[in-house]
C-alpha positions as CSV (number, residue, x, y, z in Angstrom):
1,X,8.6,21.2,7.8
2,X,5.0,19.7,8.4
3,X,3.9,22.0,5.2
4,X,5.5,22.0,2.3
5,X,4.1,24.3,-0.9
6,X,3.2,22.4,-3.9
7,X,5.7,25.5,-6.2
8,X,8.6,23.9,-3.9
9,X,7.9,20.6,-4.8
10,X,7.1,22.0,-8.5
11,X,10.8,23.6,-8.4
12,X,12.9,20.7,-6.6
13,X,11.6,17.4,-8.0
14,X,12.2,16.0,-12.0
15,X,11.9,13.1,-13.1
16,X,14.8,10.0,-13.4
17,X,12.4,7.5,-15.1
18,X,9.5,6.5,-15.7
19,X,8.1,3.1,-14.3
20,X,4.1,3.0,-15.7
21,X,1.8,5.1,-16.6
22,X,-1.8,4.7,-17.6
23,X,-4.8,6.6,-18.2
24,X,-5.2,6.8,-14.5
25,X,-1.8,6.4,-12.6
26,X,2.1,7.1,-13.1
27,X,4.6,5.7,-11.3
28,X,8.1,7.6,-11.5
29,X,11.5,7.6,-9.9
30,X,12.1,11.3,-9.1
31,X,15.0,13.2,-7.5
32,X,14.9,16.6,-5.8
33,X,17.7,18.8,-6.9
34,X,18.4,20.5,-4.1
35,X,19.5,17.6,-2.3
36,X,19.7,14.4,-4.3
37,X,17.1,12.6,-2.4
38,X,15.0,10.1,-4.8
39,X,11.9,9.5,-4.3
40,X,9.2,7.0,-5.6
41,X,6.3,9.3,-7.3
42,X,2.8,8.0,-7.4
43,X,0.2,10.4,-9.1
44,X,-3.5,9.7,-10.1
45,X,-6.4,11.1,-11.4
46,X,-10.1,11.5,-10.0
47,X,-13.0,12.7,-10.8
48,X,-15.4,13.9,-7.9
49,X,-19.1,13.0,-9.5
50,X,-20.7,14.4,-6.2
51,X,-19.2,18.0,-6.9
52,X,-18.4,19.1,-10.3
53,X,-16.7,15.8,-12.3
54,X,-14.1,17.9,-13.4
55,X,-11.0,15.9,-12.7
56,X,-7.7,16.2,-9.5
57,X,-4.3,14.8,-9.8
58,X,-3.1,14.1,-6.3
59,X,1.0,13.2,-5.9
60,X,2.8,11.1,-2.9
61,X,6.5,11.1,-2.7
62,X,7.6,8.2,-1.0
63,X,11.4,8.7,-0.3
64,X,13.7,5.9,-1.2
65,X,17.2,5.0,-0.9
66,X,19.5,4.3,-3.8
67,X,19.5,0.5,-4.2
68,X,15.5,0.5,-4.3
69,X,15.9,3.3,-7.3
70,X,18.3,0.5,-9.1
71,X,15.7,-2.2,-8.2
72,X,12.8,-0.1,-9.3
73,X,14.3,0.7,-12.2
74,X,15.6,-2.8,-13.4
75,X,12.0,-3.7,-12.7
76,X,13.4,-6.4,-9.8
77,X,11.6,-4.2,-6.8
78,X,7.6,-3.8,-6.4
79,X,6.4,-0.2,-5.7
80,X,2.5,-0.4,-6.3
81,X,0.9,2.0,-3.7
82,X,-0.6,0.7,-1.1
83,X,1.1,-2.6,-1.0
84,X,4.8,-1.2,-0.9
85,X,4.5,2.0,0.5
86,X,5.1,1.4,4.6
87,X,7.4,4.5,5.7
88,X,6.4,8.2,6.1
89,X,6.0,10.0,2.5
90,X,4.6,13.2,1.6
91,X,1.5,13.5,-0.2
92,X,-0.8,16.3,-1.3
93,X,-4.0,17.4,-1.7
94,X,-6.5,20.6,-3.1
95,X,-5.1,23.1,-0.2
96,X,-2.1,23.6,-2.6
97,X,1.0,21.9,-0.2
98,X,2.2,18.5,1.0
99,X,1.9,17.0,4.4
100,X,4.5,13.9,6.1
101,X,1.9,11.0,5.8
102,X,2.5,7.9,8.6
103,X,0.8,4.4,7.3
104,X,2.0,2.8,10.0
105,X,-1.1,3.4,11.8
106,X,-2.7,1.7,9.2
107,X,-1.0,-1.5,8.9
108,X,-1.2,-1.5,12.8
109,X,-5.4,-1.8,12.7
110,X,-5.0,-4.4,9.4
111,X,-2.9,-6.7,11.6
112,X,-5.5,-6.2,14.9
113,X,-8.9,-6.9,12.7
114,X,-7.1,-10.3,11.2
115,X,-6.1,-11.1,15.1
116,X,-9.7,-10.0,16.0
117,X,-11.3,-12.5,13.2
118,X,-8.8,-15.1,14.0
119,X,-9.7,-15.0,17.8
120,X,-13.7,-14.6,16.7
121,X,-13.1,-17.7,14.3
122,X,-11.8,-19.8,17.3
123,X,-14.6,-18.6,20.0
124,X,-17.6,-19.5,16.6
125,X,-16.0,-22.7,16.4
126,X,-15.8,-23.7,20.3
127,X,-19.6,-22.6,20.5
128,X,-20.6,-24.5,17.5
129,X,-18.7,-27.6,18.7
130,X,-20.7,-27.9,22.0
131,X,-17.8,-29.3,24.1
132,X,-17.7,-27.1,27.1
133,X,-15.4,-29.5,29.7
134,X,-12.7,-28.2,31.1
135,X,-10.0,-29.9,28.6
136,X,-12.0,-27.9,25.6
137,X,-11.6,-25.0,27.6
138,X,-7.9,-24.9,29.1
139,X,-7.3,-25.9,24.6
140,X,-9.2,-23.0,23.2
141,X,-7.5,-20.5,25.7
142,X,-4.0,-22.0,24.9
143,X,-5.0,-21.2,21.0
144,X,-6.2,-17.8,22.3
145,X,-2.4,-17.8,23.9
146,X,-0.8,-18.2,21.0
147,X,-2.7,-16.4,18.9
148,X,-2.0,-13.4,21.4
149,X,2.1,-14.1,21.2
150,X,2.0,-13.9,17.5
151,X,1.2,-10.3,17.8
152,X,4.2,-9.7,20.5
């Protein structure tokens, strides 16, 4: 399902234990009934101070497998969001149902702007030095080389 209603969700998934919760954030080890799936649950509150300030609760579901509910529970196994959260999980929103969110994508453009700044940081640093012979030049493009495998 790329939709799933926020009343199935509602119906399927309790809580195992809780791992912190604050004024703005909880973090929860859940379990859908139906299946015995656990998941990690992130929920937190905002306010919208452009529209009418009254506050949303919004709630990702991060699927996990049972040694990371031990570790998460024992308190040995991080699970902040974003940090930890790197494979598909569900996550709502105000339309009323929960979509399959990908972060990959994400950490994919994280990893190109640090290779982008590296690569910048080794071009500023040719120009400033001034050294243009052709020993300055076959180095920078070897760094340029192996800052180009890193990525493979």
């Amino acid at each position: 399902m790329h939709k799933i209603s926020a009343e199935v969700i509602a119906a399927r998934i309790t809580s195992v234990k809780e791992l912190l919760q604050t004024e703005l954030d909880l973090y929860e080890v859940s379990k859908d009934v139906e299946t015995g799936e656990h998941y990690l649950h992130y929920a937190y509150m905002h306010r919208d101070f452009s529209s009418t300030g009254e506050p949303e609760s919004f709630h990702y579901l991060l699927p996990i497998v049972n040694d990371d509910v031990i570790g998460m529970i024992v308190g040995e196994q991080g699970y902040a969001y974003p940090e930890h959260w790197r494979s598909s999980f569900l996550r709502n929103g105000p339309e009323g149902f929960y979509i399959w969110f990908d972060p990959s994508h994400e950490l994919q453009a994280s990893e190109d702007e640090a290779i982008a700044a590296d690569l910048m940081q080794k071009l500023r640093s040719f120009k400033e030095n001034g050294v243009t012979d052709p020993e300055a030049v076959r180095k920078l493009l070897e760094e340029i080389d192996q800052t180009r495998k890193k990525e493979e």
